[in-house]
N, C-alpha and C positions, 0 to 999 in steps of 0.2 A: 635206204628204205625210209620212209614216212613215217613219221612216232609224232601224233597229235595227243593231247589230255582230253580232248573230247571224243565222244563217239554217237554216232549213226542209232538213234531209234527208230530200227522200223518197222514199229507196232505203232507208231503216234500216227495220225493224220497228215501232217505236217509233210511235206517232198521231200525225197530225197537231198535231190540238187538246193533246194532251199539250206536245210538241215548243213550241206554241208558248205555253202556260202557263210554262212553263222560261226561255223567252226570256224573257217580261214579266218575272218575278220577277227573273231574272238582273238584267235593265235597273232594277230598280226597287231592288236591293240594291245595285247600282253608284253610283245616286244619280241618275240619267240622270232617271227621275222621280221626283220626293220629293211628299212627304204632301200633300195636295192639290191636285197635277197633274193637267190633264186628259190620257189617254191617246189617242191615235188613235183614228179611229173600226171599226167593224164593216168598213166598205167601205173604208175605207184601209190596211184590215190585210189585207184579201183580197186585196187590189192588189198590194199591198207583197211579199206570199211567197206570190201566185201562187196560191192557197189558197179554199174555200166560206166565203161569210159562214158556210155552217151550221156550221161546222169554231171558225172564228171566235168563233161565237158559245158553242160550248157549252166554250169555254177562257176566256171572258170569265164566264159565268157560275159556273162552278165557280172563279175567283177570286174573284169577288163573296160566293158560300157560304163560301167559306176566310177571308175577311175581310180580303184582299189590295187587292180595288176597291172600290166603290161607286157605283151609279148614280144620274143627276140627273134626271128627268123632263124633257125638251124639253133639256137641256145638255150629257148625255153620260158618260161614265165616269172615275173622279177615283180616284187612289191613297189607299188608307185608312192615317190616321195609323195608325201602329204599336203594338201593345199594350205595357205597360210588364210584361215577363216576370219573377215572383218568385218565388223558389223559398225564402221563410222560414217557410213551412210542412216543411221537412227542417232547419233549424239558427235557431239562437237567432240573431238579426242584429235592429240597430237601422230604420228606417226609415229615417231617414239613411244609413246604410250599404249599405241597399240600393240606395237611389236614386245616391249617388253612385257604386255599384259600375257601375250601368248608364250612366254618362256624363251624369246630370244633375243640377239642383241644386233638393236638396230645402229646404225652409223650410214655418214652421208658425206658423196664427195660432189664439193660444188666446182659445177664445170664454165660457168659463165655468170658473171655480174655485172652490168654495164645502165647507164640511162639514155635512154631512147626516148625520140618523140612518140607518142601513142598513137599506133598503127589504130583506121578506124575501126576493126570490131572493137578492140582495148579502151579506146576512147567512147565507145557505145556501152560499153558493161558496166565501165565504170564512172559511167555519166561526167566526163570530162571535156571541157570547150576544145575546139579544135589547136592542135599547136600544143598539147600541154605534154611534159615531160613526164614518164612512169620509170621506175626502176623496174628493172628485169632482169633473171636469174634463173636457170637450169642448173638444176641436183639430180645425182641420181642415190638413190636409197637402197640402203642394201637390208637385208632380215639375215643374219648369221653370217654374213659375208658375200652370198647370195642375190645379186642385182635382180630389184624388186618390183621398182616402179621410177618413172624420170617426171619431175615435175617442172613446167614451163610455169612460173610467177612473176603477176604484173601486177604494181603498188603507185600510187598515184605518190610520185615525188614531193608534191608540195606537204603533204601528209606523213608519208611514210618513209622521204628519204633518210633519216636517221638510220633503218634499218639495216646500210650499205655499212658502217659502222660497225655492225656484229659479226660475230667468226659462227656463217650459217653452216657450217661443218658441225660445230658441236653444239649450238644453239637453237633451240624451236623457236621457229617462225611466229608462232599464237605466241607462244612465252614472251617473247619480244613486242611484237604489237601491243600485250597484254598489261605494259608499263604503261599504256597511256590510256586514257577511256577513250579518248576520240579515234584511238584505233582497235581497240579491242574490239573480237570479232564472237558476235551474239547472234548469229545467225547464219546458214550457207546453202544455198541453194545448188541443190548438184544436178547433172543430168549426166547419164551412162548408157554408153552404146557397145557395141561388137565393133574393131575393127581389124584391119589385118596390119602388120607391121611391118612398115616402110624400111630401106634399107639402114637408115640413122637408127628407129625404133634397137635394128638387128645388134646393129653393133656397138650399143653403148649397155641395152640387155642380155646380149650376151644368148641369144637365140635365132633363129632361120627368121629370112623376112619373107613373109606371107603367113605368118603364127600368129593367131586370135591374139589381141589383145584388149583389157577392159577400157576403154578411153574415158574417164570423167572429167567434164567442164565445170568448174565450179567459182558461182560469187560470195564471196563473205561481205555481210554487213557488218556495222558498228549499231549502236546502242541508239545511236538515230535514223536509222535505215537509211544510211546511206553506204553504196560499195567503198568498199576499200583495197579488198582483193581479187584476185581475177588469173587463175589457176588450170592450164588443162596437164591432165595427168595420165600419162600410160601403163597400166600395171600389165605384169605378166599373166597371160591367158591362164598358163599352165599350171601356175604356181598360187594364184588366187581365187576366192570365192567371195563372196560380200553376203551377207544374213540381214533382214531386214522386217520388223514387224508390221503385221497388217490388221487390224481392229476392226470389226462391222460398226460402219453406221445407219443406222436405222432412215431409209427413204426421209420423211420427212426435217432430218436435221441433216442432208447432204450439202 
Protein backbone atom coordinates (compact mmCIF):
# COMPACT_ATOMS: atom_id res chain seq x y z
CA UNK A 1 0.00 0.00 0.00
CA UNK A 2 1.10 3.61 -0.62
CA UNK A 3 2.45 5.57 2.64
CA UNK A 4 3.33 9.25 1.29
CA UNK A 5 4.23 12.30 4.34
CA UNK A 6 2.37 14.42 2.24
CA UNK A 7 -1.31 14.80 1.67
CA UNK A 8 -4.05 16.03 -0.84
CA UNK A 9 -5.77 19.58 0.08
CA UNK A 10 -8.76 19.76 -1.41
CA UNK A 11 -10.17 22.72 -0.26
CA UNK A 12 -6.94 24.81 -2.07
CA UNK A 13 -7.58 25.89 -5.53
CA UNK A 14 -4.57 24.19 -6.69
CA UNK A 15 -5.58 20.45 -9.04
CA UNK A 16 -5.68 17.64 -7.85
CA UNK A 17 -3.29 15.92 -10.42
CA UNK A 18 -1.05 18.94 -9.87
CA UNK A 19 -1.00 18.60 -5.99
CA UNK A 20 -0.07 15.24 -6.46
CA UNK A 21 2.79 15.69 -9.13
CA UNK A 22 4.39 17.81 -6.01
CA UNK A 23 4.02 15.10 -3.81
CA UNK A 24 5.82 12.36 -6.10
CA UNK A 25 8.61 14.68 -6.92
CA UNK A 26 8.86 16.00 -3.30
CA UNK A 27 9.10 11.99 -2.34
CA UNK A 28 11.46 11.28 -5.08
CA UNK A 29 13.93 14.31 -4.22
CA UNK A 30 13.69 13.13 -0.47
CA UNK A 31 15.14 9.87 -1.69
CA UNK A 32 11.98 7.96 -0.47
CA UNK A 33 12.28 6.60 -4.13
CA UNK A 34 15.53 6.77 -5.98
CA UNK A 35 16.43 5.93 -9.65
CA UNK A 36 14.80 2.77 -10.40
CA UNK A 37 12.06 2.35 -7.89
CA UNK A 38 8.94 1.11 -8.75
CA UNK A 39 6.34 3.76 -7.57
CA UNK A 40 2.82 2.66 -6.49
CA UNK A 41 0.33 1.90 -8.61
CA UNK A 42 -2.60 4.02 -10.44
CA UNK A 43 -5.14 2.34 -7.96
CA UNK A 44 -3.07 2.54 -4.97
CA UNK A 45 -2.53 6.12 -5.34
CA UNK A 46 -6.32 6.63 -5.72
CA UNK A 47 -6.76 4.75 -2.55
CA UNK A 48 -4.24 6.20 -0.82
CA UNK A 49 -5.49 10.35 -1.22
CA UNK A 50 -8.90 9.45 -1.87
CA UNK A 51 -8.53 10.70 -5.44
CA UNK A 52 -9.74 9.48 -9.62
CA UNK A 53 -7.45 7.02 -11.20
CA UNK A 54 -8.32 9.82 -13.92
CA UNK A 55 -6.69 12.48 -11.55
CA UNK A 56 -3.97 9.98 -11.03
CA UNK A 57 -3.26 9.18 -14.00
CA UNK A 58 -2.80 12.38 -15.84
CA UNK A 59 0.03 13.53 -12.86
CA UNK A 60 1.62 10.15 -13.73
CA UNK A 61 1.77 10.96 -17.25
CA UNK A 62 2.86 14.41 -17.34
CA UNK A 63 5.82 13.05 -14.98
CA UNK A 64 6.50 10.52 -17.52
CA UNK A 65 6.58 13.67 -20.42
CA UNK A 66 8.84 15.74 -17.65
CA UNK A 67 11.18 12.72 -17.54
CA UNK A 68 10.67 12.22 -13.82
CA UNK A 69 8.97 8.40 -14.35
CA UNK A 70 8.97 5.89 -16.85
CA UNK A 71 6.86 3.21 -17.69
CA UNK A 72 7.36 -0.79 -17.91
CA UNK A 73 4.85 -2.49 -20.06
CA UNK A 74 3.00 -5.44 -17.77
CA UNK A 75 5.64 -3.95 -14.55
CA UNK A 76 4.57 -0.68 -13.73
CA UNK A 77 6.04 2.81 -13.19
CA UNK A 78 9.81 3.20 -12.17
CA UNK A 79 11.63 6.64 -11.09
CA UNK A 80 14.02 7.93 -14.01
CA UNK A 81 17.70 8.12 -13.20
CA UNK A 82 18.36 11.79 -13.17
CA UNK A 83 19.87 13.82 -15.86
CA UNK A 84 23.51 14.97 -15.36
CA UNK A 85 22.65 19.06 -15.36
CA UNK A 86 25.70 21.22 -17.14
CA UNK A 87 25.94 24.35 -17.53
CA UNK A 88 29.66 24.71 -19.44
CA UNK A 89 28.25 25.98 -22.32
CA UNK A 90 28.23 29.71 -20.04
CA UNK A 91 31.98 29.28 -18.64
CA UNK A 92 35.11 27.57 -19.45
CA UNK A 93 35.09 24.41 -16.96
CA UNK A 94 36.98 21.07 -17.33
CA UNK A 95 34.90 17.81 -17.47
CA UNK A 96 36.17 16.81 -14.50
CA UNK A 97 35.27 19.70 -12.86
CA UNK A 98 32.05 19.53 -13.92
CA UNK A 99 31.43 16.29 -12.92
CA UNK A 100 32.92 16.47 -9.73
CA UNK A 101 31.12 19.83 -9.10
CA UNK A 102 27.83 17.68 -9.28
CA UNK A 103 28.91 14.99 -6.69
CA UNK A 104 30.38 12.48 -9.04
CA UNK A 105 33.41 10.79 -10.17
CA UNK A 106 34.45 11.39 -13.28
CA UNK A 107 37.34 9.15 -15.24
CA UNK A 108 38.36 8.76 -18.79
CA UNK A 109 39.41 5.99 -21.14
CA UNK A 110 41.41 7.00 -24.00
CA UNK A 111 40.75 5.04 -27.06
CA UNK A 112 43.04 6.61 -29.80
CA UNK A 113 46.06 8.92 -30.10
CA UNK A 114 47.82 9.23 -33.31
CA UNK A 115 49.21 12.36 -35.71
CA UNK A 116 47.51 12.74 -38.83
CA UNK A 117 47.64 15.13 -41.56
CA UNK A 118 44.64 17.81 -41.00
CA UNK A 119 41.78 16.48 -42.94
CA UNK A 120 40.19 19.88 -44.60
CA UNK A 121 37.45 20.98 -42.28
CA UNK A 122 40.50 20.37 -39.29
CA UNK A 123 42.78 22.45 -41.34
CA UNK A 124 39.83 25.28 -41.82
CA UNK A 125 38.93 25.62 -38.03
CA UNK A 126 42.08 25.67 -37.07
CA UNK A 127 43.33 27.96 -39.57
CA UNK A 128 46.28 25.64 -40.64
CA UNK A 129 48.16 25.62 -44.31
CA UNK A 130 47.47 22.74 -46.11
CA UNK A 131 49.82 19.55 -45.34
CA UNK A 132 50.12 20.49 -41.67
CA UNK A 133 50.11 17.83 -39.09
CA UNK A 134 47.42 17.92 -35.92
CA UNK A 135 47.41 15.34 -33.11
CA UNK A 136 44.27 13.54 -32.72
CA UNK A 137 42.54 11.53 -29.83
CA UNK A 138 39.26 9.86 -29.01
CA UNK A 139 38.13 9.55 -25.00
CA UNK A 140 35.37 8.37 -23.79
CA UNK A 141 34.22 9.93 -20.38
CA UNK A 142 32.41 8.41 -17.91
CA UNK A 143 30.18 10.40 -14.64
CA UNK A 144 30.13 7.35 -11.93
CA UNK A 145 31.30 4.72 -14.19
CA UNK A 146 28.58 5.54 -16.52
CA UNK A 147 29.64 6.35 -20.46
CA UNK A 148 28.83 9.91 -20.74
CA UNK A 149 30.04 11.49 -23.71
CA UNK A 150 33.18 10.43 -26.56
CA UNK A 151 35.16 13.43 -27.51
CA UNK A 152 36.93 13.45 -30.96
CA UNK A 153 40.24 16.27 -30.30
CA UNK A 154 42.17 17.89 -32.97
CA UNK A 155 45.66 20.12 -31.69
CA UNK A 156 47.58 21.68 -34.22
CA UNK A 157 51.17 19.55 -33.77
CA UNK A 158 53.41 22.32 -34.23
CA UNK A 159 51.83 23.83 -31.15
CA UNK A 160 50.30 21.43 -29.19
CA UNK A 161 52.23 18.17 -29.84
CA UNK A 162 53.78 18.14 -26.44
CA UNK A 163 50.43 17.07 -25.30
CA UNK A 164 50.94 13.27 -26.80
CA UNK A 165 53.39 13.39 -23.85
CA UNK A 166 50.57 13.31 -21.08
CA UNK A 167 48.79 10.20 -19.47
CA UNK A 168 45.15 12.00 -20.96
CA UNK A 169 43.48 9.29 -18.90
CA UNK A 170 44.12 10.95 -15.68
CA UNK A 171 45.18 14.42 -16.91
CA UNK A 172 42.79 17.45 -18.07
CA UNK A 173 43.23 18.52 -21.29
CA UNK A 174 42.93 22.75 -20.35
CA UNK A 175 45.10 21.76 -17.35
CA UNK A 176 47.74 20.75 -19.70
CA UNK A 177 47.47 23.38 -22.48
CA UNK A 178 47.18 25.53 -19.51
CA UNK A 179 51.21 25.19 -18.78
CA UNK A 180 51.85 27.39 -21.67
CA UNK A 181 50.23 30.81 -22.52
CA UNK A 182 50.52 30.24 -26.13
CA UNK A 183 48.18 27.45 -25.59
CA UNK A 184 45.97 28.24 -22.94
CA UNK A 185 42.45 28.32 -23.93
CA UNK A 186 40.52 31.85 -23.12
CA UNK A 187 37.81 31.40 -25.24
CA UNK A 188 35.51 28.56 -27.04
CA UNK A 189 33.14 28.72 -29.36
CA UNK A 190 30.44 25.87 -29.22
CA UNK A 191 27.66 25.14 -31.53
CA UNK A 192 25.01 22.15 -30.45
CA UNK A 193 22.54 20.30 -32.37
CA UNK A 194 20.10 16.96 -32.08
CA UNK A 195 21.42 14.14 -33.53
CA UNK A 196 20.67 10.45 -33.71
CA UNK A 197 23.45 7.97 -32.81
CA UNK A 198 25.35 6.17 -35.46
CA UNK A 199 26.23 2.60 -34.80
CA UNK A 200 29.96 3.51 -33.26
CA UNK A 201 28.01 6.41 -31.34
CA UNK A 202 25.97 2.89 -29.88
CA UNK A 203 28.65 1.00 -29.01
CA UNK A 204 31.22 2.73 -27.40
CA UNK A 205 28.02 4.67 -25.23
CA UNK A 206 26.71 1.81 -24.41
CA UNK A 207 23.11 2.64 -25.93
CA UNK A 208 20.58 1.83 -29.11
CA UNK A 209 21.71 3.48 -32.23
CA UNK A 210 19.08 5.92 -33.47
CA UNK A 211 18.96 7.45 -29.45
CA UNK A 212 19.12 11.47 -29.57
CA UNK A 213 22.20 12.53 -28.80
CA UNK A 214 23.59 16.28 -27.99
CA UNK A 215 26.42 16.71 -30.71
CA UNK A 216 28.77 19.79 -29.83
CA UNK A 217 31.39 21.33 -32.12
CA UNK A 218 33.61 23.21 -30.43
CA UNK A 219 36.94 25.89 -31.14
CA UNK A 220 39.01 26.87 -28.35
CA UNK A 221 41.10 30.01 -28.61
CA UNK A 222 44.36 31.11 -26.95
CA UNK A 223 45.03 34.63 -25.53
CA UNK A 224 45.72 35.77 -29.11
CA UNK A 225 42.72 34.47 -31.00
CA UNK A 226 43.98 32.17 -32.43
CA UNK A 227 42.47 28.37 -32.62
CA UNK A 228 44.15 25.89 -31.11
CA UNK A 229 41.60 23.25 -30.41
CA UNK A 230 38.97 21.83 -32.39
CA UNK A 231 36.69 19.14 -30.60
CA UNK A 232 33.28 17.45 -31.77
CA UNK A 233 31.67 15.94 -28.86
CA UNK A 234 28.67 13.34 -28.39
CA UNK A 235 26.90 13.38 -25.14
CA UNK A 236 24.22 10.99 -24.18
CA UNK A 237 20.57 12.27 -25.08
CA UNK A 238 19.21 10.48 -22.06
CA UNK A 239 21.57 11.18 -19.48
CA UNK A 240 22.23 14.99 -20.16
CA UNK A 241 20.87 18.46 -20.04
CA UNK A 242 22.92 21.80 -20.52
CA UNK A 243 21.55 25.14 -18.57
CA UNK A 244 22.53 28.19 -20.07
CA UNK A 245 21.88 31.97 -19.24
CA UNK A 246 19.97 34.40 -21.31
CA UNK A 247 20.10 38.37 -20.37
CA UNK A 248 17.80 41.18 -22.38
CA UNK A 249 19.47 43.55 -24.30
CA UNK A 250 17.91 46.58 -24.88
CA UNK A 251 17.24 47.10 -29.01
CA UNK A 252 19.48 49.82 -29.39
CA UNK A 253 22.85 48.22 -27.90
CA UNK A 254 22.10 44.74 -29.96
Amino acid sequence: MAIFQHTIDKKTPIPLYYQLKQIIVSEIEAGVYKPGDLIPTEKELSEFFDISRTTVRQAITELVQEGRLYRVKSKGTFVTQPKISQDFIRRIETFNEQITRLGMSPSTQLLELKTITAPEVVQEQLRLPPGSKVLTFLRKRYADDEPNVIVRTYLPYDTCGFVADHDLEQESLYEILAKDMKTRIFRISRVVEAVLADSRDAEILGISAGTAVHFFTSVGYNQDNQPIEYSLARYRGDRNRFEVDVYYTPPNQA
